[in-house]
C-alpha positions in Angstrom: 1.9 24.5 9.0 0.2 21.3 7.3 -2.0 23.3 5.7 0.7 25.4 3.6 2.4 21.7 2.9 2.4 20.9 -0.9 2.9 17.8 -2.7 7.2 18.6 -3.3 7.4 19.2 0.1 6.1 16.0 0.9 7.9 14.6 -2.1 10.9 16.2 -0.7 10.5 15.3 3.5 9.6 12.1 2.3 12.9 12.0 0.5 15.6 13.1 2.4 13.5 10.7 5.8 14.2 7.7 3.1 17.9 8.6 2.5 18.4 9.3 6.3 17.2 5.9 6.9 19.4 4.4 4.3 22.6 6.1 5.0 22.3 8.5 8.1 24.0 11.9 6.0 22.4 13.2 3.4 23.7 16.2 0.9 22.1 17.8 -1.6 23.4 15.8 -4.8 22.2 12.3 -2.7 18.1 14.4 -2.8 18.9 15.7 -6.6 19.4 11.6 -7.6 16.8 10.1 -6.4 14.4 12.9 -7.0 15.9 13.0 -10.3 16.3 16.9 -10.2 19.1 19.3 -10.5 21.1 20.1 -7.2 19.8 23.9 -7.6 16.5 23.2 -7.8 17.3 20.9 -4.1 19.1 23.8 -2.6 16.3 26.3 -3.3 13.3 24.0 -2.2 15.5 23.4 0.9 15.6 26.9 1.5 11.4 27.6 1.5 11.5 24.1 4.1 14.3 25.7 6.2 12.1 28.5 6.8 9.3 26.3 7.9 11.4 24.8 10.5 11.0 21.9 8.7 15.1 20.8 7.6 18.5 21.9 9.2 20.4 22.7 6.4 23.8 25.1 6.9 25.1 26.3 4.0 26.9 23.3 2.2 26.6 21.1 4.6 24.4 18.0 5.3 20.6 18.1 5.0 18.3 17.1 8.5 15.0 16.7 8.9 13.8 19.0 12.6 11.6 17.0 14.4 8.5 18.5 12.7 9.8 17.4 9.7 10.3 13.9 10.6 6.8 14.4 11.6 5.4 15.3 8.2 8.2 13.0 6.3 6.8 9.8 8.8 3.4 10.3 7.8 3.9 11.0 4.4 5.7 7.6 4.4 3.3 5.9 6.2 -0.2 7.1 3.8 2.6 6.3 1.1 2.9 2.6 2.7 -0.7 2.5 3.3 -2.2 3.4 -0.5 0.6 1.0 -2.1 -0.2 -2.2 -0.1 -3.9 -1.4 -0.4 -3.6 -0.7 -4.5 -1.2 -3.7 -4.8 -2.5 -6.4 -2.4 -6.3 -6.3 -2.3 -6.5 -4.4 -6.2 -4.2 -6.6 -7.6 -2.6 -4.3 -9.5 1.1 -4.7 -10.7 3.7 -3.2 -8.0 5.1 -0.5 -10.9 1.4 1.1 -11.0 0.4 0.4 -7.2 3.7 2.5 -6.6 3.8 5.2 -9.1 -0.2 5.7 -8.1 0.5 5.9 -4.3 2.6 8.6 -4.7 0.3 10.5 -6.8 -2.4 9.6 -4.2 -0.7 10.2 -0.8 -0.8 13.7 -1.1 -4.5 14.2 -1.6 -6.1 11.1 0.4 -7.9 12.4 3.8 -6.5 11.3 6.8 -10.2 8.9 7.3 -9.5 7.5 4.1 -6.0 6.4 5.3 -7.5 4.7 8.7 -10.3 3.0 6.5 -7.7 1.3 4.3 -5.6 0.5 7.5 -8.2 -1.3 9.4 -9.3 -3.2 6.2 -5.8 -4.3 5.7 -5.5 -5.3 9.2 -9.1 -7.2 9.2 -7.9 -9.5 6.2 -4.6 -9.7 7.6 -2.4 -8.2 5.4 0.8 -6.5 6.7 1.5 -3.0 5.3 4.6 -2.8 3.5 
């Protein structure tokens, strides 16, 4: 399954696990604004991820992430998280760039790039954020 997972599917797990945090129910025109895409092009990515078993999503209703997409959306966050302290706190580079560059990065980073950055943030002490 992760191997077939590309960058809008992350994009969109990550989104809807962000929304689900903020308000609990999610619907397809809450994904379209803050992925800043049309609500047709939400309802026919959420189609290809319903077949993965990745979101619950009956036919206009609310959106869900399954458990393996809270999974996927959790780590996606949490590489997301990772790059952006890292880029930000020991690069120095301004939050607009560290943030717009951690999402272009969290999709292609290995997974021992992730833990090298984690322990050097823990070592100096600065909380991921």
């Amino acid at each position: 399954m992760r191997s077939k997972m590309t960058s809008s599917s992350e994009d969109y797990l990550e989104t809807i696990y962000l929304l689900q945090k903020k308000q609990q129910n999610v619907r397809v025109r809450d994904i379209a604004k803050e992925m800043s895409v049309t609500m047709p092009s939400v309802s026919g990515f959420l189609k290809t991820l319903k077949k993965q078993g990745l979101v619950e999503h009956p036919r206009y209703d609310l959106v869900a992430l399954t458990p393996d997409g809270t999974r996927v959306a959790k780590e996606v966050f949490r590489k997301h998280q990772v790059i952006r302290t890292f880029l930000s706190h020991v690069l120095k580079l301004d939050s607009d760039i560290a943030e717009r560059d951690a999402c272009r990065i969290e999709h292609n980073v290995s997974p021992e790039t992730i833990e090298s950055m984690t322990r050097y943030l823990d070592t100096v002490s600065i909380p991921i954020q």
